[in-house]
ZAFI-293733 format. One line per field, with one value per residue: residue number from 1; x, y, z of N, C-alpha, C in turn; residue in one letter. Coordinates in Angstrom, 1 decimal. Example, Ala and Ser with C-alpha at 12.3 -4.5 7.8 and 13.67 -1.06 7.14 Angstrom:
BEGIN
seq: 1; 2;
nxx: 13.2; 12.8;
nyy: -5.7; -2.2;
nzz: 7.8; 7.1;
caxx: 12.3; 13.7;
cayy: -4.5; -1.1;
cazz: 7.8; 7.1;
cxx: 13.2; 12.9;
cyy: -3.3; 0.0;
czz: 7.8; 7.9;
type: A; S;
//
This chain:
BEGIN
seq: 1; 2; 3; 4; 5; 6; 7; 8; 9; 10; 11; 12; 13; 14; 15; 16; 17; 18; 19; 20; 21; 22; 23; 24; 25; 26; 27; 28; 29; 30; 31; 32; 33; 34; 35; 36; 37; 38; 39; 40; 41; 42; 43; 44; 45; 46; 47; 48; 49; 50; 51; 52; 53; 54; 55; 56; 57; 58; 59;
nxx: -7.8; -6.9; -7.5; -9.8; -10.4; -13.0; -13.4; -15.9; -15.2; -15.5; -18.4; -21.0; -22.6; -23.8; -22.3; -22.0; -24.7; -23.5; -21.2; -22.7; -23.8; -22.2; -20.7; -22.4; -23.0; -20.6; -21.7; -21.8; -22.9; -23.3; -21.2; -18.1; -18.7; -17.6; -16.7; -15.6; -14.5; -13.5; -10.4; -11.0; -11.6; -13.1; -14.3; -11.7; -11.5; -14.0; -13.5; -11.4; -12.8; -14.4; -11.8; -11.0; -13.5; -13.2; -11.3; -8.7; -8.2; -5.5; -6.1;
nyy: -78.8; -76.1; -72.3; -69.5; -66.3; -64.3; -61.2; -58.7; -55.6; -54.3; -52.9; -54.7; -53.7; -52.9; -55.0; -58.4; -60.7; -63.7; -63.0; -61.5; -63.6; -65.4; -64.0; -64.2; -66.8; -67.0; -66.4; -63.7; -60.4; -57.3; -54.7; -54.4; -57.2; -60.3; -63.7; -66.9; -69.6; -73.1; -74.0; -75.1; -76.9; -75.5; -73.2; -71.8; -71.3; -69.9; -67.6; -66.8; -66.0; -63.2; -62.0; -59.3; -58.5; -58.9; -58.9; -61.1; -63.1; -65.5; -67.9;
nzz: -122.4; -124.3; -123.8; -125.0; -124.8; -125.9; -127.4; -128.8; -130.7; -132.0; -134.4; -135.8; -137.4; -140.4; -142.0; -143.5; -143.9; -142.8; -141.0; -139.1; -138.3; -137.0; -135.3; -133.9; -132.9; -131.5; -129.5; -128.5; -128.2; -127.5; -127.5; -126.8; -125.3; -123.9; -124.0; -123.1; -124.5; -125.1; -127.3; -130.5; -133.9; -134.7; -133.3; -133.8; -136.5; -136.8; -135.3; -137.2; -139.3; -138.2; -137.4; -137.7; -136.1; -133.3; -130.4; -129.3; -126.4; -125.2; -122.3;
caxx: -7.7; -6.9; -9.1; -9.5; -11.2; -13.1; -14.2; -16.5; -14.9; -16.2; -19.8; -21.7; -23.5; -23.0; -22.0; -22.6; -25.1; -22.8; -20.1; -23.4; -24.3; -20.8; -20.6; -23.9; -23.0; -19.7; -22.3; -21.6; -24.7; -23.5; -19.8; -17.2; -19.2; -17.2; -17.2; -14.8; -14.8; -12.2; -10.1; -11.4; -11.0; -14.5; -14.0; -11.0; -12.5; -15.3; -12.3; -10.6; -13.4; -14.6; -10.9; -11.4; -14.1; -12.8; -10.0; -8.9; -6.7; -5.5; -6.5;
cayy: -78.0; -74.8; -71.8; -67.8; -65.2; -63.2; -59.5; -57.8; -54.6; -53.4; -53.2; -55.7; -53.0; -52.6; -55.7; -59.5; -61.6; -64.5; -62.5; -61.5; -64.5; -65.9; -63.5; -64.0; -67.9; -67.6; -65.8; -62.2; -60.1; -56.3; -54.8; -55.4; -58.5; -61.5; -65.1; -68.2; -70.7; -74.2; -73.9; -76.3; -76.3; -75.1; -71.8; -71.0; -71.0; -69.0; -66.6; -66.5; -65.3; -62.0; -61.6; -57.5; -57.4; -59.0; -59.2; -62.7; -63.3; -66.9; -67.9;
cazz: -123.6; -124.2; -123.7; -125.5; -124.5; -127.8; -127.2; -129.7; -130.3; -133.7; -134.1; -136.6; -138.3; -142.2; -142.4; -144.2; -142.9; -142.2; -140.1; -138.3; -137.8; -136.9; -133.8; -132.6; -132.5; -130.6; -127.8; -128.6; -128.6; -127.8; -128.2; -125.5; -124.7; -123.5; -124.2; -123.0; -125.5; -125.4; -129.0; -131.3; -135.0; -135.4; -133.2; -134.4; -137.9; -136.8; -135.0; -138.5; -140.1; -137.6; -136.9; -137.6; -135.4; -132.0; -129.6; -128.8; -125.5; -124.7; -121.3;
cxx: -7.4; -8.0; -8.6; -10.6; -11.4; -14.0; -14.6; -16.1; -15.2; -17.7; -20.0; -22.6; -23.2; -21.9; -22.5; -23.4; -24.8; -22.3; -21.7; -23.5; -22.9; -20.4; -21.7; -23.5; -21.9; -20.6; -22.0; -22.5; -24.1; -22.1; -19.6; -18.0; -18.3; -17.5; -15.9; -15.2; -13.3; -11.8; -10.4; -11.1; -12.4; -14.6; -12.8; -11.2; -13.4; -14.6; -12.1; -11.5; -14.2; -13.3; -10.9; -12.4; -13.7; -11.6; -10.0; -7.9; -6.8; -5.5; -5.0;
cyy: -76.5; -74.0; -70.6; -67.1; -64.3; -62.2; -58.9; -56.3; -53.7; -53.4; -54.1; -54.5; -53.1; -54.2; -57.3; -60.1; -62.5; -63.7; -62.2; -62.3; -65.7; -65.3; -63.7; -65.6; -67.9; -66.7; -64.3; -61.5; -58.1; -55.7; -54.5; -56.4; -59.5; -62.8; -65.5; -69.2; -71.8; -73.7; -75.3; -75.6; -75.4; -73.7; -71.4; -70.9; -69.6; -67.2; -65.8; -65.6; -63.9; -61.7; -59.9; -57.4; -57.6; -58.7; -60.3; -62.9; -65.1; -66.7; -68.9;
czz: -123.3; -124.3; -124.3; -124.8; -125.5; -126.8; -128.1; -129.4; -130.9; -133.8; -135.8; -137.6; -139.8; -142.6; -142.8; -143.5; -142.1; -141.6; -139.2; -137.4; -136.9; -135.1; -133.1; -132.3; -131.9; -129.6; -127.7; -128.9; -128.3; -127.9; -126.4; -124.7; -124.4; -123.6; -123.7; -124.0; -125.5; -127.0; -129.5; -132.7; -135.5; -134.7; -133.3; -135.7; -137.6; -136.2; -135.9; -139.0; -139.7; -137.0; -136.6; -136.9; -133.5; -131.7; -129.2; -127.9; -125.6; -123.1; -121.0;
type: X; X; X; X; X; X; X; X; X; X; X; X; X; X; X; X; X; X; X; X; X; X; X; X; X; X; X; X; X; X; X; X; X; X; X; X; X; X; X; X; X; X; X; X; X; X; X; X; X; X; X; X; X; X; X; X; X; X; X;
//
């Protein structure tokens, strides 16, 4: 499968609870953090929805 790489680039502050909680579950905890994640439909959903705060490369 294919793989991305998401980078927290924006900070989480001042913002919804979900989107919080959205980045803390793809493994993102402080800004320019890093994660590898396979694409599935379930993180690219979760992608879609903090698109404004990361960067997403394909691997």
């Amino acid at each position: 499968m294919a793989k991305v790489k998401v980078t927290l680039v924006r900070s989480t502050i001042k913002r919804p609870k979900d989107q919080k909680a959205t980045v803390q579950a793809l493994g993102l905890r402080k800004l320019n953090s890093s994660r590898e994640h396979e694409v599935t439909p379930q993180i690219q959903g979760m992608i879609r929805k903090v698109a404004h705060l990361l960067h997403v490369e394909e691997l």
